[in-house]
Structure formats: C-alpha cells, structure tokens
N, C-alpha and C positions, 0 to 999 in steps of 0.2 A: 582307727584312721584308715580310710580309704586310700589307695594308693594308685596313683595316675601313669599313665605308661614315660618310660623315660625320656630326658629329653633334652636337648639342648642350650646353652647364651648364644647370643651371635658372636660369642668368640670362638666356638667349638668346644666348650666347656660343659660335662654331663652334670645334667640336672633333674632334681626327681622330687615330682608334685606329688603331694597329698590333701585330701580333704579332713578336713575335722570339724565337728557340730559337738557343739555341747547345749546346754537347754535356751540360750536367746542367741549367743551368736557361733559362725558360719566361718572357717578358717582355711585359706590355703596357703599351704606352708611347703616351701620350697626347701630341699635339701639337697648338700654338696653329697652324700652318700646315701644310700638306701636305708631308713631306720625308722622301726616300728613305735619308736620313743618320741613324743611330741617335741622335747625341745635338743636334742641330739641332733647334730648334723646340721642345724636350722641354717640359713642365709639371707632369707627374707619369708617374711609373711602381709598376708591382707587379711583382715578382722573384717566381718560385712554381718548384714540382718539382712532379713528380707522380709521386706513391708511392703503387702498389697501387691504381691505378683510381681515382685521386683528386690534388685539386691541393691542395697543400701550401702557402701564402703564406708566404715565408722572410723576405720582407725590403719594406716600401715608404720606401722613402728621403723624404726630407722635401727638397725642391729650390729653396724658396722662392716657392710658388705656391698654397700651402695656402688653403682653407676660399673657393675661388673655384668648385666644383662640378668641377673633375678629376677627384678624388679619385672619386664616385660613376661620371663617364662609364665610368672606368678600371674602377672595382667589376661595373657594368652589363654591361662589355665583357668582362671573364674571366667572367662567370657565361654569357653568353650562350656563347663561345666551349667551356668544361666543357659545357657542354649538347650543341653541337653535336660534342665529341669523344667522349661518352658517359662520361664522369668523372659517378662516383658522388658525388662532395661537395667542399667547401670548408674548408679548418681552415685554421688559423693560431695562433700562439702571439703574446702578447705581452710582449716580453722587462722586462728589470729597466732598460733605460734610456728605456722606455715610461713609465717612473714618474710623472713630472711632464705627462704630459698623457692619464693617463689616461680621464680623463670625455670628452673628444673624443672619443679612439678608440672609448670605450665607444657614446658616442652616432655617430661616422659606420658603425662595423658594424651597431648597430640598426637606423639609417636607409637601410642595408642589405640588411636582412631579415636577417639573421643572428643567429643563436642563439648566448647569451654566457653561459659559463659561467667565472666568474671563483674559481681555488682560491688559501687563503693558506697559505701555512708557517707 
C-alpha cells in the first residue's frame, strides 16, 4: 500500500490516505491511524477501475463511519491521485440499493464538485 501524506475531516480530525491496487480494482482507503495492514484502522474506502483513461467508482461500502468527513478526505484523495495519474475523469453510477439514501449521496458528490446527472426508467 502506498501511503498518502497525512491529512485532515473538516472537523480537525487526523486522517491518513492510502492507495491499494490489486490485479482489476484501485482502492483508497482512509485510516483513523497510520497502518501498513489493509483492513486495520480503516473508516472509509472507494473501490474504483480505470476504463479508457479514466477512474470508474464501482463500489464505496458504507463501514459505519459515515457523515464524520472520510468520506470527502477519500473523495479529495482519488481526485488528486487521477490527476497525478493523468485519468481524464471520474464517473460512478449509483445503484438501486442506493435508493433509500439518495439525497446524501446526491449532496456528498455535489459537495464534491461533481456533476450529477440523475436518469429515471
């Protein structure tokens, strides 16, 4: 695991990014303390691919650490990461068991800067 410089939530809270790759997907994983152990210390993570010059969000598991500012460190920390790997963009889908908390989601990608384009069947 590659290990990101340390870093803060907007609550003043130390927070400490990591990258992880294994052979299909692309993982940053956010830790309350510093630890060379993949699932040690964790408080949030984003699962991502990267298809065609670009990072794909496949999956952010919910770990029970929610709406404490991870979630953004994490956010902050792949976008800066696609920048420095020269990835043209960010997408993500949000699936059908996103249902019941969709306004979150909608508001932590805004708070994000991300562009939401929401289709219905």
């Amino acid at each position: 695991m590659k290990a990101f410089d340390k870093t803060f939530t907007k609550y003043g809270v130390e927070a400490y990014p990591y990258y992880h790759k294994d052979d299909v997907y692309g993982r940053i994983i956010v830790k309350s303390l510093p630890s060379d152990d993949r699932d040690e210390n964790t408080v949030f993570r984003i699962i991502f691919k990267v298809e065609h010059c670009s990072v794909h969000i496949t999956d952010i598991p919910l770990i029970g650490c929610e709406n404490k500012g991870y979630g953004s460190v994490a956010m902050r920390t792949l976008i800066k990461h696609s920048i420095n790997k020269g990835y043209l963009g960010i997408t993500g889908l949000l699936s059908y068991r996103d249902k019941d908390h969709i306004s979150r989601l909608i508001s932590f990608y805004a708070k994000n800067s991300f562009d939401i384009k929401l289709f219905f069947a």
